[in-house]
MARPAGU-319547 format. One record per residue: x, y, z of N, C-alpha, C, O in turn. Coordinates in steps of 0.02 Angstrom, whole numbers. Layout:
// residues N
[pt [X; Y; Z]; [X; Y; Z]; [X; Y; Z]; [X; Y; Z]]
...
// end
This chain:
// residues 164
[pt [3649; 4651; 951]; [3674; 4703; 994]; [3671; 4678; 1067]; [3623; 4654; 1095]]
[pt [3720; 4687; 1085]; [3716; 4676; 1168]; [3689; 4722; 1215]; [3702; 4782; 1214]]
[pt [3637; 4685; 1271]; [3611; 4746; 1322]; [3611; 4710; 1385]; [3594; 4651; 1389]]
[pt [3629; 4744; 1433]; [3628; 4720; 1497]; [3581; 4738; 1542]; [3570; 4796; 1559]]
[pt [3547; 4679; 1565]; [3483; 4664; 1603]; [3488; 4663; 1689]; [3523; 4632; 1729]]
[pt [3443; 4705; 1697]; [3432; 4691; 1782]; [3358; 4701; 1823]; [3312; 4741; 1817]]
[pt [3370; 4649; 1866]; [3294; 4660; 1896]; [3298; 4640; 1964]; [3310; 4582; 1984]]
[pt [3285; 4697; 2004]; [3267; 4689; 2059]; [3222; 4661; 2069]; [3173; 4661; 2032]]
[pt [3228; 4622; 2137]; [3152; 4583; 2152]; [3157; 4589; 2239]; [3203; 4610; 2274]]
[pt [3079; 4556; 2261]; [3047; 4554; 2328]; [3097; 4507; 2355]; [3107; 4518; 2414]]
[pt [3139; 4449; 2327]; [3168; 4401; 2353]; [3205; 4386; 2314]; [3218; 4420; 2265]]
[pt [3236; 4318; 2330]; [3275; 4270; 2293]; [3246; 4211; 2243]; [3276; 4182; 2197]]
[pt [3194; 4204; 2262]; [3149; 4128; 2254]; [3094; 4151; 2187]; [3046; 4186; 2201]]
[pt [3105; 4131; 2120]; [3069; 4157; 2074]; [3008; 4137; 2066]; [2970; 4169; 2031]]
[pt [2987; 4072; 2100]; [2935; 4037; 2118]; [2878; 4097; 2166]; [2824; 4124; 2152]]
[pt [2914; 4097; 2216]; [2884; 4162; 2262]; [2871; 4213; 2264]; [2818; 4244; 2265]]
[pt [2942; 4233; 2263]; [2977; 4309; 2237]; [2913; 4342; 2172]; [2866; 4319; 2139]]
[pt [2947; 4403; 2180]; [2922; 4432; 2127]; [2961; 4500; 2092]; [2975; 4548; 2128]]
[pt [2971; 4499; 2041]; [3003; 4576; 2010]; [2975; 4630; 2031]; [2914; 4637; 2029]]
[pt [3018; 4680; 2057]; [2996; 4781; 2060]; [3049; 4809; 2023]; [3063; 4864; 2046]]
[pt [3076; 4797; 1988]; [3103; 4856; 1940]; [3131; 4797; 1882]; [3152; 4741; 1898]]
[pt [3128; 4819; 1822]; [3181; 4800; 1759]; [3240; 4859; 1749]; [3242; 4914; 1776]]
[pt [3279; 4835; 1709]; [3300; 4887; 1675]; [3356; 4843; 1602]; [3383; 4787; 1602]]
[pt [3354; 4883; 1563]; [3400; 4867; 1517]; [3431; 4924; 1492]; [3400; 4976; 1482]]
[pt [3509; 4913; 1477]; [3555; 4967; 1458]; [3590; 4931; 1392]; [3627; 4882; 1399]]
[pt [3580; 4949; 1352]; [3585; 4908; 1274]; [3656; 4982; 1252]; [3656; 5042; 1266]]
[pt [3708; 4936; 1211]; [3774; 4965; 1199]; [3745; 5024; 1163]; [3770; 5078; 1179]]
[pt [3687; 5028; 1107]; [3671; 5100; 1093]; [3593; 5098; 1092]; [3559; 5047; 1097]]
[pt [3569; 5159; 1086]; [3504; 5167; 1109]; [3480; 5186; 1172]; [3526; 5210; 1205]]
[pt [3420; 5185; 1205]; [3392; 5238; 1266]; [3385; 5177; 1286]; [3372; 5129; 1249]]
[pt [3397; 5175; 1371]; [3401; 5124; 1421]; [3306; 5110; 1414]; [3261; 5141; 1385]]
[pt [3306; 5046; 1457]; [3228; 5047; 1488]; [3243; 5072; 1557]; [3296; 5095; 1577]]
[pt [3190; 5065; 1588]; [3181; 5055; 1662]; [3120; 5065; 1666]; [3091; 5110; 1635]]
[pt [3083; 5014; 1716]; [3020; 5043; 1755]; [3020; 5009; 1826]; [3058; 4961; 1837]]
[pt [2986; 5028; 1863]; [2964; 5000; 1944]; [2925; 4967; 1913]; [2907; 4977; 1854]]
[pt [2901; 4909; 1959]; [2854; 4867; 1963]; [2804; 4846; 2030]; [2832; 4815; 2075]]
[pt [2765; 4854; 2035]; [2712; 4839; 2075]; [2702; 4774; 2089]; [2672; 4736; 2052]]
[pt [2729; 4756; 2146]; [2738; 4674; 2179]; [2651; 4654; 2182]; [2620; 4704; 2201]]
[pt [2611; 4602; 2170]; [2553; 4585; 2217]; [2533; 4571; 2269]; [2477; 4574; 2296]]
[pt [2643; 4534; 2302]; [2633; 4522; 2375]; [2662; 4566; 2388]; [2715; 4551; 2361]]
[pt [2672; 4622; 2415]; [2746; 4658; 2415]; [2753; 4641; 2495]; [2804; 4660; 2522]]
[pt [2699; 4604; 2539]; [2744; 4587; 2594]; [2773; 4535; 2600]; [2783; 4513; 2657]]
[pt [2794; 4503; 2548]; [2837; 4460; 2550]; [2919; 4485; 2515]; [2963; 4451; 2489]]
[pt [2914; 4549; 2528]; [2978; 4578; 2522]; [3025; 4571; 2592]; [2991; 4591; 2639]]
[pt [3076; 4555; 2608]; [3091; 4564; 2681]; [3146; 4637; 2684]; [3178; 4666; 2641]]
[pt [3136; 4648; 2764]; [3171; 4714; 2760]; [3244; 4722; 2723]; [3265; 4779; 2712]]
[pt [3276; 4674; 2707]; [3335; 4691; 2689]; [3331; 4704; 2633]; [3362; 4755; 2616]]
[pt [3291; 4665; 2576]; [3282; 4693; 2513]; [3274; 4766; 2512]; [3301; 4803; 2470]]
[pt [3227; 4786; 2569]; [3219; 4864; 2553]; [3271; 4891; 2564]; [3292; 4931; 2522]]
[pt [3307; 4881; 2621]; [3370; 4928; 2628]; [3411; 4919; 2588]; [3458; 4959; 2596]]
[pt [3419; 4884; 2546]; [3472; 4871; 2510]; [3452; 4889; 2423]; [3494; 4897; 2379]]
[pt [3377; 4893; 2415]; [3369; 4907; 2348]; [3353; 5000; 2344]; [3362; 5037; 2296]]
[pt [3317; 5022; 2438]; [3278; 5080; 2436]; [3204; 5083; 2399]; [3176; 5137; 2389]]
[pt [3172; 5013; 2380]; [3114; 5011; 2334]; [3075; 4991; 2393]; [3092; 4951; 2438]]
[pt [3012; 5027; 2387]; [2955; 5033; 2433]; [2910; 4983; 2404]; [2860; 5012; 2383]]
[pt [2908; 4913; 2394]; [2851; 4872; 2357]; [2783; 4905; 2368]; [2739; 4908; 2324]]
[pt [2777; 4935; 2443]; [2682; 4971; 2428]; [2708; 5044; 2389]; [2659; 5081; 2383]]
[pt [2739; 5059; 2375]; [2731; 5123; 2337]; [2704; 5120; 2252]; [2735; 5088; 2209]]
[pt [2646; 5156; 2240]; [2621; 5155; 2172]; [2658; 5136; 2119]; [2710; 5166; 2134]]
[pt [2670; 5107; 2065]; [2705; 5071; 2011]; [2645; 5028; 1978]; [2599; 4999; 2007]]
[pt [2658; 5033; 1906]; [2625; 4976; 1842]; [2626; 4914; 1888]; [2650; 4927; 1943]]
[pt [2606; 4847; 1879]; [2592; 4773; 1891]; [2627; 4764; 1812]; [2631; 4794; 1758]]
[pt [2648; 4705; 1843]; [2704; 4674; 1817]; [2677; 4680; 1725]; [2711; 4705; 1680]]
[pt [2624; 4656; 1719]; [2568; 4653; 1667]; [2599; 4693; 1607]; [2616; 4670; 1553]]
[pt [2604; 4767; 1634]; [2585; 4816; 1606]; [2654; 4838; 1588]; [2659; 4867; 1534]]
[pt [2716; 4828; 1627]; [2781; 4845; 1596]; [2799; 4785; 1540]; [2824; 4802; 1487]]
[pt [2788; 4731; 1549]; [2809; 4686; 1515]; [2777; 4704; 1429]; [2802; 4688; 1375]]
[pt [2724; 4735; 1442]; [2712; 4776; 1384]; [2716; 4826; 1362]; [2679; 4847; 1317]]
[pt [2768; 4860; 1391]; [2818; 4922; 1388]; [2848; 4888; 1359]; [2848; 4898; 1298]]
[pt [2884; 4840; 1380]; [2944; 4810; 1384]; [2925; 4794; 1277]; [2930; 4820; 1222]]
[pt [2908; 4749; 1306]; [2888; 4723; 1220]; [2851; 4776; 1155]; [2835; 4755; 1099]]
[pt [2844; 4847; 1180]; [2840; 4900; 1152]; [2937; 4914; 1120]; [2971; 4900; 1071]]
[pt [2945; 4946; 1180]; [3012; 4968; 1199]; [3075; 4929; 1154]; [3123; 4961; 1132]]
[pt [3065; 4856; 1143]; [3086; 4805; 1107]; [3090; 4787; 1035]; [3137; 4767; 1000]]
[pt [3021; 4801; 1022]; [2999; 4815; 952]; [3030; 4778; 905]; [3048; 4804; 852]]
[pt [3041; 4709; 919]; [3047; 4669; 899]; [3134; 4650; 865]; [3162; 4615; 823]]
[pt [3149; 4707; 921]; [3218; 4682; 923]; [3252; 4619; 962]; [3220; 4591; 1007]]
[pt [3312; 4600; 945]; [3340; 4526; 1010]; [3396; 4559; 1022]; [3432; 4580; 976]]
[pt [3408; 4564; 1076]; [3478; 4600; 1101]; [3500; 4528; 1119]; [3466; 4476; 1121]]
[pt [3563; 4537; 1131]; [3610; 4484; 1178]; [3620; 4501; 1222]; [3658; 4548; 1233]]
[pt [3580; 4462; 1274]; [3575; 4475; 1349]; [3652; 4491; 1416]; [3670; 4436; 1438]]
[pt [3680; 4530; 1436]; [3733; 4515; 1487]; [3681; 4538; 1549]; [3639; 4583; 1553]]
[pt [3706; 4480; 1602]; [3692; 4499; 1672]; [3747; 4474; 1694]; [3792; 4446; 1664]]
[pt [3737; 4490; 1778]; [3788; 4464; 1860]; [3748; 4422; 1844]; [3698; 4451; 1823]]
[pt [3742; 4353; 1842]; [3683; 4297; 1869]; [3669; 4291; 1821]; [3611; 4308; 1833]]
[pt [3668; 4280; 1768]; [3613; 4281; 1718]; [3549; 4208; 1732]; [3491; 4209; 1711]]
[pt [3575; 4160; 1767]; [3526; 4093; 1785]; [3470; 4155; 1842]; [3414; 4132; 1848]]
[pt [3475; 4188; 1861]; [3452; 4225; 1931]; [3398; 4268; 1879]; [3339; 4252; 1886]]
[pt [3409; 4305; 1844]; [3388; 4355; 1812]; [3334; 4314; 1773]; [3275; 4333; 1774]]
[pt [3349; 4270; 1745]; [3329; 4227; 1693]; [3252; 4185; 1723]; [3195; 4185; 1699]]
[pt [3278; 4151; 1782]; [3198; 4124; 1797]; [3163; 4172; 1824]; [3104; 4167; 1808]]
[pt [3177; 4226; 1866]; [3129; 4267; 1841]; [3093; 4291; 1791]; [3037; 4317; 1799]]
[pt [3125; 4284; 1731]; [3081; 4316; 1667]; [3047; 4261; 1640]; [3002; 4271; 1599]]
[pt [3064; 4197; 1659]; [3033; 4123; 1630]; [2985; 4117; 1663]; [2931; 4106; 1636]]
[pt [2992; 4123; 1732]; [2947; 4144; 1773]; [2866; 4163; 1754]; [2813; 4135; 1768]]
[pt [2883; 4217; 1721]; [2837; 4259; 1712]; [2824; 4268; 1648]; [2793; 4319; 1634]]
[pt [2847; 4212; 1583]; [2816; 4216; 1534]; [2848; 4252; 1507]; [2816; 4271; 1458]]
[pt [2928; 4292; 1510]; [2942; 4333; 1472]; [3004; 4322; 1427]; [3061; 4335; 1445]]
[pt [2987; 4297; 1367]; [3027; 4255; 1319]; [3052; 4300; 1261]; [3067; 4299; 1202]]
[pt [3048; 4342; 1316]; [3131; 4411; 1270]; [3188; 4386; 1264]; [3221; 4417; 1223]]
[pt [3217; 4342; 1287]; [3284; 4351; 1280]; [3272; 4265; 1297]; [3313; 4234; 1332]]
[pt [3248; 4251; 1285]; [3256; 4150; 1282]; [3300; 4110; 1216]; [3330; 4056; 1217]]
[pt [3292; 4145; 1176]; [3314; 4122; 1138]; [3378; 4133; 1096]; [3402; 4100; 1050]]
[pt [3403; 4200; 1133]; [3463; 4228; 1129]; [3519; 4207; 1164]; [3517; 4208; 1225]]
[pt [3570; 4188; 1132]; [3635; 4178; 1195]; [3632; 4222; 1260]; [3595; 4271; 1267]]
[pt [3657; 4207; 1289]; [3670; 4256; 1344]; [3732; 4257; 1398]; [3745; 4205; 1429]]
[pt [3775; 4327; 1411]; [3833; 4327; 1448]; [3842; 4341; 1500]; [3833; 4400; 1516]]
[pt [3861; 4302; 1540]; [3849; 4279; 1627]; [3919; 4316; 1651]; [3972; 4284; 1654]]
[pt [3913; 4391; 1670]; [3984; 4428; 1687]; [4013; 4379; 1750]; [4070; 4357; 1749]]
[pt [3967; 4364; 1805]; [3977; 4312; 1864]; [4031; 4259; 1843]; [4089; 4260; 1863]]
[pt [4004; 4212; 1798]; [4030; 4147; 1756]; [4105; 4187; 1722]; [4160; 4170; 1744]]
[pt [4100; 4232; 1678]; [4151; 4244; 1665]; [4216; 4297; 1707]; [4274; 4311; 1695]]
[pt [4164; 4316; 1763]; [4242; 4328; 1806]; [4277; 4253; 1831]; [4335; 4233; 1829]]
[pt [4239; 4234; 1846]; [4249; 4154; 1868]; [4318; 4126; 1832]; [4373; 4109; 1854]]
[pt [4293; 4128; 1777]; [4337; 4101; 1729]; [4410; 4155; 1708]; [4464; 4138; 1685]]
[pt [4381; 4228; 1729]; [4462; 4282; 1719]; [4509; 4245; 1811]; [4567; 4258; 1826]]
[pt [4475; 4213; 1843]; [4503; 4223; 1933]; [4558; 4169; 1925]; [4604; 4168; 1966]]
[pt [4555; 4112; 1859]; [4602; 4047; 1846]; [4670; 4101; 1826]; [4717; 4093; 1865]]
[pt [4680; 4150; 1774]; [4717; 4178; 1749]; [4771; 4241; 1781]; [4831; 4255; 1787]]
[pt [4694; 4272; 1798]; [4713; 4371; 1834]; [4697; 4351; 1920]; [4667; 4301; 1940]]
[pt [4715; 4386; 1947]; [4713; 4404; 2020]; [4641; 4449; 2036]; [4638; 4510; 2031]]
[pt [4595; 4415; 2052]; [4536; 4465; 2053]; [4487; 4472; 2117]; [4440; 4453; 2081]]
[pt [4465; 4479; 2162]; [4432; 4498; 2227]; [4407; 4423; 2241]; [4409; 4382; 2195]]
[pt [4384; 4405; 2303]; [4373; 4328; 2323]; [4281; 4338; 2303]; [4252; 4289; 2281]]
[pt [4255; 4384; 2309]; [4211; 4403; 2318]; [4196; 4424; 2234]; [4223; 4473; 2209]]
[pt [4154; 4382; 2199]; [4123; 4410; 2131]; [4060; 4445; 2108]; [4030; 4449; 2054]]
[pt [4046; 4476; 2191]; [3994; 4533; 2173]; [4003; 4566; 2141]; [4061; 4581; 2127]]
[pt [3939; 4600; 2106]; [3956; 4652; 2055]; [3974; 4716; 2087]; [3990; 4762; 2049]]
[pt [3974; 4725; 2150]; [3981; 4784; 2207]; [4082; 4772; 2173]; [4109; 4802; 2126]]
[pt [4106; 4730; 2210]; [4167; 4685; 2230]; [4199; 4706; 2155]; [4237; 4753; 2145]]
[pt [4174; 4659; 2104]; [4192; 4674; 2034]; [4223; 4742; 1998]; [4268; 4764; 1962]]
[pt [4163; 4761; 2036]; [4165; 4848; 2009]; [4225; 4900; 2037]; [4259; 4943; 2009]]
[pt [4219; 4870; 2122]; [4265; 4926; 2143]; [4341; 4895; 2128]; [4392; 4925; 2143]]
[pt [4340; 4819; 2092]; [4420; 4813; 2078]; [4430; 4853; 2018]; [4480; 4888; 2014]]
[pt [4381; 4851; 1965]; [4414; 4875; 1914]; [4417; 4958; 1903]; [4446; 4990; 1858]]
[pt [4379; 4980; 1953]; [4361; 5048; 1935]; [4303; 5078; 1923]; [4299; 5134; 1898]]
[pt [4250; 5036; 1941]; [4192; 5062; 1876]; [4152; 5070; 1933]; [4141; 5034; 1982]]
[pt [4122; 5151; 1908]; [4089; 5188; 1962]; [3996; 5154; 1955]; [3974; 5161; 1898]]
[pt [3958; 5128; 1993]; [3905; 5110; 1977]; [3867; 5178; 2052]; [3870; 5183; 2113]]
[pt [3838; 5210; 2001]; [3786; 5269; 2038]; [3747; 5249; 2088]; [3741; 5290; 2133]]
[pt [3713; 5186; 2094]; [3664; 5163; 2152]; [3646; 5086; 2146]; [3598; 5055; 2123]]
[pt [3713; 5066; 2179]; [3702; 4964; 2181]; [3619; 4944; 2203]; [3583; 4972; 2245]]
[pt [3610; 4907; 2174]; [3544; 4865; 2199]; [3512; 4919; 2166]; [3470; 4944; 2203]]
[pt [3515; 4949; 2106]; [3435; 4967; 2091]; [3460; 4947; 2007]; [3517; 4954; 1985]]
[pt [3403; 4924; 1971]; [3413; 4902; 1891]; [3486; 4935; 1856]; [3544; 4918; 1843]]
[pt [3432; 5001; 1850]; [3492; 5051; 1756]; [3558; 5045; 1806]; [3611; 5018; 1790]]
[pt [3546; 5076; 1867]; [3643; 5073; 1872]; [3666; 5021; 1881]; [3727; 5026; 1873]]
[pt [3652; 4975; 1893]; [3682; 4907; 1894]; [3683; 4859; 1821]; [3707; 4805; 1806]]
[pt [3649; 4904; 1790]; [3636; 4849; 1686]; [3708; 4911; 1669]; [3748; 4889; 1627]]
[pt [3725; 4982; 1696]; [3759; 5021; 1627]; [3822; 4997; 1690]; [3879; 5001; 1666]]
[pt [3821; 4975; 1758]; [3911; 4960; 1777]; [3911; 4878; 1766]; [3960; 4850; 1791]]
[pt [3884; 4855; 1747]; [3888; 4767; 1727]; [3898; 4763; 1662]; [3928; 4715; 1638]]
[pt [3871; 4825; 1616]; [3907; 4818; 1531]; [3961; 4851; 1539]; [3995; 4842; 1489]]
[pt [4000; 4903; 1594]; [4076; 4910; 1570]; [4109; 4850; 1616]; [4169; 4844; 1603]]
[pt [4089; 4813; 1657]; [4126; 4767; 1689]; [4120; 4708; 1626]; [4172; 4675; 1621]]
[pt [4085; 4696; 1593]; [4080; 4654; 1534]; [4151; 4657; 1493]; [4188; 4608; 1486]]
[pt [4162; 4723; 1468]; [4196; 4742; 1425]; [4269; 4740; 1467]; [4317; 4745; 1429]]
[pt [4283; 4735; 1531]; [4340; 4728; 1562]; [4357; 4652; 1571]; [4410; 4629; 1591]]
[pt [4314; 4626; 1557]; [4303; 4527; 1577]; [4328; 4527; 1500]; [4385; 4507; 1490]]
[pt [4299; 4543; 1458]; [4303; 4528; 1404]; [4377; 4528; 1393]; [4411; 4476; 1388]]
[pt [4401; 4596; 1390]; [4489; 4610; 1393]; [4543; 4557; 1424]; [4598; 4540; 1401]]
[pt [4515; 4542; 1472]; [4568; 4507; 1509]; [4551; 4445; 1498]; [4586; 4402; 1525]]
[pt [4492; 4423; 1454]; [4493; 4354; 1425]; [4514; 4324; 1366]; [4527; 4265; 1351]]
[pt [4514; 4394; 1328]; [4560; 4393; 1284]; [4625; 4355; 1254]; [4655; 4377; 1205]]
// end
């Protein structure tokens, strides 16, 4: 089954950086999501906040403790991973020991607009912001996990079409 993964983080740098929110939106079944509790959270810089609205000092689980949500929540299922980025998404979870989805293929919407831009006429810009507002697809609140995993699985399914 396919589910689409997202995780906000303090930064860019997975080395440094650190995750505050997951989320997964899987084609059927109840989404995840949780906040996460940075250890540095001042190594968040202001733009992350303005741009995610996530308060790293505001109360949330440590990373610890969702990841065992997570692997509750999972129950020993393997979804097939879609992200924007999926290399981005990915060392973060390698990162951190989290070998959910390592061993599963995984579909890089980024990579495959890439590959619709040789064919179709599509924005210069392959943000998932950019992505979204060409094809239509309403995403409720960019930069935070669930709305960005449930508008990256219908942008999936529009990549998909036109790769067809």
């Amino acid at each position: 089954m396919l589910a689409a993964i997202d995780l906000e983080t303090t930064g860019l740098e997975a080395g440094y950086h650190e995750i505050t929110e997951i989320g997964i939106y899987p084609e059927r079944g109840p989404p995840f999501s949780r906040r996460v509790r940075p250890r540095f959270p001042e190594r968040q810089n202001a733009i992350v906040t303005e741009l995610t609205g996530i308060n790293p000092y505001e109360p949330a689980p440590y990373l610890e403790e969702v990841l065992d949500d997570l692997d509750e929540y999972l129950n020993g299922q393997r979804f097939e991973p879609i992200a924007h980025n999926w290399p981005f998404e990915y060392s973060f979870l390698a990162n951190v020991g989290g070998d959910f989805f390592q061993h599963n293929r995984a579909l890089c919407t980024l990579q495959l607009a890439h590959a619709a831009a040789f064919r179709h006429k599509l924005p210069a810009s392959k943000s998932l912001g950019s992505l979204c507002a060409h094809f239509g697809i309403v995403n409720e609140r960019e930069h935070r996990a669930l709305p960005d995993d449930h508008a990256g699985l219908q942008l999936f399914y529009k990549l998909k079409e036109l790769l067809s």
